[in-house]
N, C-alpha and C positions, 0 to 999 in steps of 0.2 A: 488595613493600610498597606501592612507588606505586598497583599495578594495585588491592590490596583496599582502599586506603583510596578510588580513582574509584566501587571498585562500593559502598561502603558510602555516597559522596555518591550514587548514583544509584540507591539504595534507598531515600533519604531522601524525592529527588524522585516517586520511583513509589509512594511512599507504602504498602509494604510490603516486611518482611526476610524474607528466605527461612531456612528450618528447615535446607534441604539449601541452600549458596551454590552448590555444585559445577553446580546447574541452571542458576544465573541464568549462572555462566564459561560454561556450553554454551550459551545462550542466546544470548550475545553474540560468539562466535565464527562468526566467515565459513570459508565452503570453501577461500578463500588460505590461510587458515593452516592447516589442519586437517593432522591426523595420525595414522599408524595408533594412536597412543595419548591423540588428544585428537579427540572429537565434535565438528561444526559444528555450524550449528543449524539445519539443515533437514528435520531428523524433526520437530522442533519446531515448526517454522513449520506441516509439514502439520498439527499438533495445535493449532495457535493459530486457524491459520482456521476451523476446524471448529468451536470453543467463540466465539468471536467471534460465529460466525453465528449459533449458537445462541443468545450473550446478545441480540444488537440485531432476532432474528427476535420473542425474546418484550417485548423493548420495544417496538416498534412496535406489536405486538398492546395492550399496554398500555394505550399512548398512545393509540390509537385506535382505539376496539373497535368505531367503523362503517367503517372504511377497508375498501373490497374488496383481491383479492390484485390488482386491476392496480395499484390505486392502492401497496399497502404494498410491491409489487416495487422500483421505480424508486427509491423512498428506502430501502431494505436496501442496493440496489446501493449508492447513493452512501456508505454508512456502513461499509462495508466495504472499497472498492477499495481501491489500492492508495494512490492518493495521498491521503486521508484518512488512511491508516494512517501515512503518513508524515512529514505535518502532527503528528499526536499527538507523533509519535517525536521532532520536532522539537519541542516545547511539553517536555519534559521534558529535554531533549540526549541523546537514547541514542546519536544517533551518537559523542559524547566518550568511554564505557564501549565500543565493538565493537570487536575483536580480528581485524585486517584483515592480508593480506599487502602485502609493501613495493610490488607493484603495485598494490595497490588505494588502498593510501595518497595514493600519488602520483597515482592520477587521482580523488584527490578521493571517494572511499571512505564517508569519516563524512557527506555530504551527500549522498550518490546518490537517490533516491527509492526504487530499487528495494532498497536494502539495508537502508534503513529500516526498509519496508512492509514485507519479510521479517522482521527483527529485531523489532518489535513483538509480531509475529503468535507469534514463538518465546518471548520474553517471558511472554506472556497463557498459554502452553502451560506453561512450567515455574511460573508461580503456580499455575495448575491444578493441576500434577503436584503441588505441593509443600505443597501446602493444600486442594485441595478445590475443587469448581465455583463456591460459594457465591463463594468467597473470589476468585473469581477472575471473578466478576459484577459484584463490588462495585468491585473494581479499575475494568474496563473501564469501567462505568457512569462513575466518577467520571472518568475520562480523557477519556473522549467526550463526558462533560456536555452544554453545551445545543445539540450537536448531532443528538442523538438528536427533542428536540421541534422545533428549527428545520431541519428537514433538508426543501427543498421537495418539496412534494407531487408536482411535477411533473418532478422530479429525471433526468435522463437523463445516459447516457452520451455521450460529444463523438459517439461512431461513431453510434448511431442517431440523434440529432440532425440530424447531418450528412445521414442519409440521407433523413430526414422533410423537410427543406428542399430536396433534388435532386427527392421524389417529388410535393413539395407545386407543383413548377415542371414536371412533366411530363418530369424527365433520368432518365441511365439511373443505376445507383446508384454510389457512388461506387468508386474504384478506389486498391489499394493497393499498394503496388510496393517493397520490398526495392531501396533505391539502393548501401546500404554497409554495412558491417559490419568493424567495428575492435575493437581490444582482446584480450586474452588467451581462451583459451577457454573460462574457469571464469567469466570475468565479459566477456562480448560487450557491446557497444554496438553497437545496432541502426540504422541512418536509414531511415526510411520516410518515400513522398513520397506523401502521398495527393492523388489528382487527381477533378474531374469530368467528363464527356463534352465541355463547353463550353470544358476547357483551361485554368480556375484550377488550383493546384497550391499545396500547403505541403509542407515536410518539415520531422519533426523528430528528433532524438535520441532512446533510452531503453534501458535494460537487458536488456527484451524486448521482443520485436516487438508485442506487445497494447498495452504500454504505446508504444511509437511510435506506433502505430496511432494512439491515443485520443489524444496530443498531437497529432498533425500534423492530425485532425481536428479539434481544438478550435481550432490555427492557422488552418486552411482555413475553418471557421464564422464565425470573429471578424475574417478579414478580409470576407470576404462583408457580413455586418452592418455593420461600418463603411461597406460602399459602399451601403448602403441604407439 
């Protein structure tokens, strides 16, 4: 009873009920819990990104029907990755509805970024399933609101960033190095220390190694700029 009266608050906040609920319980379940007689939600996730791309590939064209594909690339990336997905996930609490195992609990589970970013994306996939493209445009549009028009134009990833500023100084490009790797094997915590030729170095944490990657690079950028 607790768990269907969480999902019916958190239909409220997503601002649509599902015809089928049994989607949205697969939606919000993690691979810790799963079993041979309950689905996670990572068929989902792959069906969420897929239609996500789809909605914010034809808004940008919208929003800006003189933008070339270099310019409309770098802001699709940003509206999509993971930590945007995540942000959202947070602006409504999905992590309070996900259905986690008791390790994932305890290392902090309903905040992770990457369980979010997945969870959202399995979300977007079962309104899809359960309604229809339309219905499932309308959703997203109104969740990602005014980040679709405010998304800058010149929007990059931390990694190429990083590397446009080693190449704009004549280094070699940056380098990224697997330091640790902790946690269960359904749910790894990655540390990558990305360094440049000159010997600054940041490392940071993340679910996956991309996402480490793009942290330790965003750490490594933003101490750089500070010293300059």
């Amino acid at each position: 009873m607790k768990l269907a009266g969480e999902l019916k608050s958190f239909q409220d906040r997503l601002g649509y009920e599902f015809a089928r609920p049994e989607l949205l319980v697969e939606a919000v379940t993690h691979a810790s819990v799963s079993t041979a007689n309950r689905d996670d939600n990572q068929r989902l996730e792959f069906l969420g990104d897929r239609v996500l791309g789809l909605v914010m590939a034809e808004a940008l064209l919208a929003t800006d029907d003189k933008a070339s594909e270099g310019q409309l690339a770098p802001r699709f990336n940003a509206l999509v990755r993971k930590e945007t997905c995540a942000d959202v996930a947070r602006e409504i609490n999905l992590g309070a509805v996900l259905r986690l195992g008791r390790s994932e609990m305890l290392s902090g589970g309903r905040r992770k970024q990457a369980l979010l970013g997945d969870a959202i994306e399995a979300v977007i996939a079962a309104v899809y399933l359960d309604a229809g493209f339309d219905q499932a445009r309308e959703m997203i549009l109104r969740l990602w609101g005014r980040r679709v028009h405010e998304v800058e134009e010149d929007a990059r990833d931390a990694k190429t960033a990083l590397q446009e500023w080693a190449q704009a100084r004549k280094q070699q490009p940056p380098e990224y190095v697997e330091t640790a790797r902790t946690g269960p094997d359904h749910a790894p915590v990655f540390t990558i220390t990305a360094r440049l030729d000159t010997g600054e170095s940041e490392a940071a944490n993340a679910g996956s190694k991309r996402q480490a990657e793009q942290a330790a690079a965003a750490a490594l950028l933003a101490k750089l700029e500070s010293r300059s």
